[in-house]
VEXDREN-2710 file (C-alpha; in Angstrom, 1 decimal):
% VEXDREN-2710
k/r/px/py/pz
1/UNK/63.4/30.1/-122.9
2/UNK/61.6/30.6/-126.3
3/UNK/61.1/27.6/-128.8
4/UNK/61.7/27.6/-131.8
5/UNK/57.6/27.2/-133.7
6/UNK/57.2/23.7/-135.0
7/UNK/55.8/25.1/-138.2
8/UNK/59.5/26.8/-138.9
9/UNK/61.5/23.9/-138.7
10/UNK/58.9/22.3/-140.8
11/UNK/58.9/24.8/-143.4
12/UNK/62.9/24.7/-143.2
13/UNK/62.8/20.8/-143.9
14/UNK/60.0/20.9/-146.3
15/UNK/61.0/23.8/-148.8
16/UNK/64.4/25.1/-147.5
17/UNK/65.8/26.8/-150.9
18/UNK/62.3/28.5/-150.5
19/UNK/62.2/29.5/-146.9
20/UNK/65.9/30.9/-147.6
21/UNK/64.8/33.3/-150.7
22/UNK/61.5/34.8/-148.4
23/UNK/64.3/36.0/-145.3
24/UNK/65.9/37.9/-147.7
25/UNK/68.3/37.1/-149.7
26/UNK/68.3/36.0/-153.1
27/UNK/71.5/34.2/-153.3
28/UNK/72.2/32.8/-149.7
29/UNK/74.4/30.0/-150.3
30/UNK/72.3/26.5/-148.5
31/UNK/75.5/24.3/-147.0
32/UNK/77.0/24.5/-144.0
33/UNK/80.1/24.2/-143.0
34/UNK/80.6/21.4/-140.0
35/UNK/83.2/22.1/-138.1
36/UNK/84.9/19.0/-135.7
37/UNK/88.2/20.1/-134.7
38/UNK/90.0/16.5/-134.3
39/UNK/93.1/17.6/-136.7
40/UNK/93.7/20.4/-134.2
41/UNK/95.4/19.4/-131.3
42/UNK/94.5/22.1/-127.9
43/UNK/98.1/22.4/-125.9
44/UNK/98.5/24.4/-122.5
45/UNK/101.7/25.8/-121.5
46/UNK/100.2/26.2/-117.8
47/UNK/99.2/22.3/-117.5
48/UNK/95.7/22.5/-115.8
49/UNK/96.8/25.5/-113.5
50/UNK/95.4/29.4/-114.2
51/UNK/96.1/32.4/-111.3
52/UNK/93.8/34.2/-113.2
53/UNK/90.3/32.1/-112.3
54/UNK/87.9/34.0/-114.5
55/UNK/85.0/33.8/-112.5
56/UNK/83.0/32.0/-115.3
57/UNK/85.9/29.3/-116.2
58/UNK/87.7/29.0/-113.2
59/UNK/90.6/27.1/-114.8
60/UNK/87.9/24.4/-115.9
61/UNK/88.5/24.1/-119.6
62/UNK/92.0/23.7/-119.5
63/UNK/91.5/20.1/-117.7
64/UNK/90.3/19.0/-121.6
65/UNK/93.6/19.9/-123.1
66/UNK/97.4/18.6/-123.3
67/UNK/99.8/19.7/-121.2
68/UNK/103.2/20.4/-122.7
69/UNK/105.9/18.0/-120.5
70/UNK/103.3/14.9/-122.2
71/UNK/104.4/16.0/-125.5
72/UNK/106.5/13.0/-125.9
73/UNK/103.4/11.0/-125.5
74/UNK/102.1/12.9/-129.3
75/UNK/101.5/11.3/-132.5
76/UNK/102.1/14.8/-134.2
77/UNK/101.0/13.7/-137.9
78/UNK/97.5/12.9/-136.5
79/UNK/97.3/16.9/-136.5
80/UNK/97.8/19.8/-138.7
81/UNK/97.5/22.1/-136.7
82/UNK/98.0/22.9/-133.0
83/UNK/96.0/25.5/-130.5
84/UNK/98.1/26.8/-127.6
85/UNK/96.6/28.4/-125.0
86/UNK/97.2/28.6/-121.0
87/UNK/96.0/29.4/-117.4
88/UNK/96.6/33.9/-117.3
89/UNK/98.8/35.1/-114.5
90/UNK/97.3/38.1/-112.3
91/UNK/97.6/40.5/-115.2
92/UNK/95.5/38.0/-118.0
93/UNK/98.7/37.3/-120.1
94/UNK/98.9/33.6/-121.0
95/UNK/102.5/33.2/-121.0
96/UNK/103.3/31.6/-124.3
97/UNK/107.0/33.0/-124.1
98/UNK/107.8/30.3/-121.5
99/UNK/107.7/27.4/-123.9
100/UNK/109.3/29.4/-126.8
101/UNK/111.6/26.6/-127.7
102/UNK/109.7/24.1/-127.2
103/UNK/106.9/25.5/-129.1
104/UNK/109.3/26.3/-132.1
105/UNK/110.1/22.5/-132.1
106/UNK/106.7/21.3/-132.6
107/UNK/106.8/19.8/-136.4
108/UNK/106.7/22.6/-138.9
109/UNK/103.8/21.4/-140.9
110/UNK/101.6/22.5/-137.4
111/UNK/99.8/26.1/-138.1
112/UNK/99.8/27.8/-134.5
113/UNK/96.6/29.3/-133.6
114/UNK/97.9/31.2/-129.8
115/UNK/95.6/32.7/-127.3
116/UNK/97.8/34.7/-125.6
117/UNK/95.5/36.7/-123.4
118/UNK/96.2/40.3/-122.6
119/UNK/99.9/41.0/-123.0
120/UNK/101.8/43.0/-125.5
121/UNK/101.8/41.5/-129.2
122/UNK/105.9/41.7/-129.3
123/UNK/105.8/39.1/-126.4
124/UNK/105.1/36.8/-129.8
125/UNK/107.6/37.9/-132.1
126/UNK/109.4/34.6/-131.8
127/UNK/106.5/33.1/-133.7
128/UNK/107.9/34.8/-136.9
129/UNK/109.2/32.1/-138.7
130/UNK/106.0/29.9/-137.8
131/UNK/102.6/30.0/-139.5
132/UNK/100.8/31.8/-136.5
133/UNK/97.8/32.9/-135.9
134/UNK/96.0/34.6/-133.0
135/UNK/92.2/34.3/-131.3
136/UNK/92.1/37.4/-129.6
137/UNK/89.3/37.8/-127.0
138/UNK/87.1/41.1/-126.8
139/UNK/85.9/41.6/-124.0
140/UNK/82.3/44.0/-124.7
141/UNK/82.5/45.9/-121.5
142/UNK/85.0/47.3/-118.3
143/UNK/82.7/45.3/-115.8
144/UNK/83.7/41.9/-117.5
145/UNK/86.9/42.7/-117.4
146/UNK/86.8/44.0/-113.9
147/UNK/84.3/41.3/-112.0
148/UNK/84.6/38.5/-114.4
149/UNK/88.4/38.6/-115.7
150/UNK/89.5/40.2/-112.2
151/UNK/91.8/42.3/-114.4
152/UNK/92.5/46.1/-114.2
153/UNK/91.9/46.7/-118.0
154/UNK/89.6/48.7/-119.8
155/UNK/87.3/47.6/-123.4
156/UNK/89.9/50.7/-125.1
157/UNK/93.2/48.8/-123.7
158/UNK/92.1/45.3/-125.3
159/UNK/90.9/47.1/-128.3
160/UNK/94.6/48.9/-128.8
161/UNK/96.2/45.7/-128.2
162/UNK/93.7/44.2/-131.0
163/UNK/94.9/46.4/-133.2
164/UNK/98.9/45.7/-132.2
165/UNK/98.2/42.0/-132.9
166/UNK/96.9/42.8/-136.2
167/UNK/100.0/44.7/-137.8
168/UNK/102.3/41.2/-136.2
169/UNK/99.7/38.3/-136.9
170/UNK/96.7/37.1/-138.8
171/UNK/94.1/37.9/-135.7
172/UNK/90.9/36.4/-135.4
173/UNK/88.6/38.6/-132.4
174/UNK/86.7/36.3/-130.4
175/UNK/83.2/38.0/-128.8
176/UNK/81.2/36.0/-125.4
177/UNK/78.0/36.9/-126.4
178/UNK/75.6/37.1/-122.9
179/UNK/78.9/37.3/-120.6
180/UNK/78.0/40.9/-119.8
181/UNK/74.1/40.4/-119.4
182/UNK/71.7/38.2/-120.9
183/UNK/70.4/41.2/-122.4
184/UNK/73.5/40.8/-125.3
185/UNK/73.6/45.1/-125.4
186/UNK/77.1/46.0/-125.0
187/UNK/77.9/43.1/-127.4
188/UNK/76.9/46.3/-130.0
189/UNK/79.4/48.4/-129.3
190/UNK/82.2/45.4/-129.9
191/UNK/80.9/45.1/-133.3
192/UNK/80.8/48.9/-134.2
193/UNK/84.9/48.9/-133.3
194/UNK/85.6/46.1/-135.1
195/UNK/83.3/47.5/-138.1
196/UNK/86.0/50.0/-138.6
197/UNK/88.7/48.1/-139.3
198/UNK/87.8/45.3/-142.1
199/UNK/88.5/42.5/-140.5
200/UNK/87.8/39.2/-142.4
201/UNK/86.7/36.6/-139.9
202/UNK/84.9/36.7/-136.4
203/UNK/83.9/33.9/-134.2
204/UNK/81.4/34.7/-131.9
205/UNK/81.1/32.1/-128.5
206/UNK/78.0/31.8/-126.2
207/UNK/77.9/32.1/-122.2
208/UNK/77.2/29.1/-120.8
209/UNK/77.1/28.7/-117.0
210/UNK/80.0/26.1/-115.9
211/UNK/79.4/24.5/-112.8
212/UNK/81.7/24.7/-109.7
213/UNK/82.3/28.4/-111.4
214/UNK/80.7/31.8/-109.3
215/UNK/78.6/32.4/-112.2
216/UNK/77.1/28.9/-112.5
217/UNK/73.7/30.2/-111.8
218/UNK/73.6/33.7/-114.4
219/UNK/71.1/33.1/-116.5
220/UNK/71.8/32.3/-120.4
221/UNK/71.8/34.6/-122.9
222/UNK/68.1/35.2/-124.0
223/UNK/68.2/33.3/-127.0
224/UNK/66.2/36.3/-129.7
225/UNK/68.6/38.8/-128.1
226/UNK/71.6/37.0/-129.1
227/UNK/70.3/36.3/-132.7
228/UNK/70.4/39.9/-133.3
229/UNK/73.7/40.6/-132.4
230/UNK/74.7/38.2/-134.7
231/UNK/72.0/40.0/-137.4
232/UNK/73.5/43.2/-136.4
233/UNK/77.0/41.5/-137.1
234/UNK/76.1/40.3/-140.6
235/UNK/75.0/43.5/-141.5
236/UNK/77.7/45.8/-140.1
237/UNK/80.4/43.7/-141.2
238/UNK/81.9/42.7/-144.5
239/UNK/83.7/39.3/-143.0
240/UNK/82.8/35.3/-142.2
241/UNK/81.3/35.2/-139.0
242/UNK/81.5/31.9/-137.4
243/UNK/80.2/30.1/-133.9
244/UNK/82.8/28.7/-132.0
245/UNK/82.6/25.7/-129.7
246/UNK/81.8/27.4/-126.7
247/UNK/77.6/27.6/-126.5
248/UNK/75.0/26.0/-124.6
249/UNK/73.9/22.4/-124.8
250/UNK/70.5/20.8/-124.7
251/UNK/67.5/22.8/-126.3
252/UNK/69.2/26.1/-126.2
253/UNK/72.0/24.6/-128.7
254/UNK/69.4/23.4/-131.3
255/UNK/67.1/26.3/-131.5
256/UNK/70.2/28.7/-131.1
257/UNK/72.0/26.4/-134.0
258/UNK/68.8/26.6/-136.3
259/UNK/68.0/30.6/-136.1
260/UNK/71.6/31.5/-136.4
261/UNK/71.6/29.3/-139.9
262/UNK/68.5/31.1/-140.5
263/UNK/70.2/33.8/-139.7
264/UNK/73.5/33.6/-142.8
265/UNK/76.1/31.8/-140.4
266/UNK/77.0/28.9/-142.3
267/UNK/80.3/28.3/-140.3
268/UNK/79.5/26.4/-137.0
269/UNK/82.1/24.1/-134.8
270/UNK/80.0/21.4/-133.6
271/UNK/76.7/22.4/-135.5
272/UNK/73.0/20.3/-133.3
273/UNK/72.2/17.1/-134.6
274/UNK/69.1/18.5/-135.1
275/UNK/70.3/21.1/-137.7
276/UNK/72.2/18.9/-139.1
277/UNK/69.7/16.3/-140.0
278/UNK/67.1/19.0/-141.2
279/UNK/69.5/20.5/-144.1
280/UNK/70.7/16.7/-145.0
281/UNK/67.4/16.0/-145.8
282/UNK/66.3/19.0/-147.0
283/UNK/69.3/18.5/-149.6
284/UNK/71.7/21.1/-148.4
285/UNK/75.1/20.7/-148.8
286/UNK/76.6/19.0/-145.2
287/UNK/80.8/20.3/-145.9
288/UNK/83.0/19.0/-143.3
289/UNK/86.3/20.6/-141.7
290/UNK/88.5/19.2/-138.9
291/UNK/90.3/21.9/-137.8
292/UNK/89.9/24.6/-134.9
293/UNK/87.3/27.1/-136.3
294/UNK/89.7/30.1/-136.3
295/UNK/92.2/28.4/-138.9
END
């Protein structure tokens, strides 16, 4: 995997405002914004069980979040806001519908960010009187959706439904970057479709291999490659780009973290410590948000 030269992050913590103005741009704002999601609290309305078993998750995130029959067990004005999500059934749809009522008497100060997974955007019109609003997943090509989803769907079906979320709901895409190929190339194409239709935020999220899943050994996403998808994103797109909390650990996460700041993303959930401690003493602005990155 590349490294990141010793004399960049130097010159980053020795002269940052600057190393900013000499990558192009005169104005680029030095904060960032670190994101730790604890006022957010992640709900499942399938418990810890998926039919679907992506064959890079398996079913394995959904162990970290809180099932709906322990909802008696919540202290709801710890949160602000609440992310459901689910285990898909053989078609990808998470079925939110099943817990309709029970979602509409979660406390109404809680803003609803829903990952519904493929399914029609009417299947959500009970949200209506709710502050709602969606994390839609692109996928960036038909063999992701065929080998890795196990689904039946094409890149043009999720991209339709994209666009029947957006007349119902604020709807934030979500892109894998390196879930096709470490190469990040049909990542490109995602971004050209969603350059046509102004949308105002986009999180992108990083492959990483989860053990105990069949694509525990696929290589990660070659790090330069992925930076310039998110270069190519900056520039084709008039809307906040943000890094979600799905990325690598380790080395990859700090020299990832650090190029992609380089880069103009200033919204990161999770940022390296690394990062972190170069633009704190560097003087940069360190802003702080608790909530799930899409909100």
């Amino acid at each position: 995997m590349p490294q990141i030269p010793e004399l960049l992050i130097e010159k980053l913590h020795q002269d940052l405002r600057s190393y900013a103005g000499n990558i192009g741009e005169k104005d680029r704002p030095l904060y960032i914004n670190r994101i730790v999601p604890r006022r957010t609290l992640s709900l499942s309305v399938t418990g810890s069980k998926c039919l679907q078993n992506c064959s890079h998750c398996n079913g394995h995130y959904l162990k970290g979040m809180t099932a709906f029959n322990k909802l008696d067990t919540v202290d709801f004005s710890s949160y602000d806001s609440v992310l459901i999500s689910g285990g898909g059934d053989q078609n990808g749809a998470v079925n939110i519908s099943d817990k309709a009522q029970m979602i509409l008497n979660l406390p109404s100060h809680l803003t609803l960010n829903i990952h519904p997974g493929y399914q029609q955007a009417s299947a959500l019109d009970f949200l209506g009187s709710r502050k709602t609003v969606v994390s839609f997943d692109l996928p960036t090509s038909d063999r992701v959706i065929k080998e890795v989803f196990r689904l039946k769907h094409s890149v043009e079906d999720y991209q339709k439904l994209f666009l029947e979320y957006r007349h119902r709901f604020t709807t934030i895409p979500h892109i894998t970057i390196g879930l096709d190929s470490p190469d990040c190339t049909s990542e490109i194409e995602t971004i050209d479709f969603l350059s046509k239709h102004s949308i105002k935020e986009l999180v992108f999220i990083v492959f990483r291999p989860t053990p105990g899943t069949e694509l525990e050994n696929q290589a990660l996403p070659d790090i330069q490659k992925a930076i310039d998808c998110i270069d190519y994103a900056i520039k084709r797109l008039d809307a906040k780009i943000l890094l979600g909390c799905m990325r690598p650990s380790g080395e990859y996460r700090k020299n990832f973290d650090i190029l992609a700041w380089l880069s103009g993303i200033r919204d990161f959930v999770q940022p390296d410590h690394d990062l972190l401690r170069i633009l704190e003493e560097s003087g940069c602005e360190i802003r702080q948000k608790a909530r799930c990155c899409a909100l």
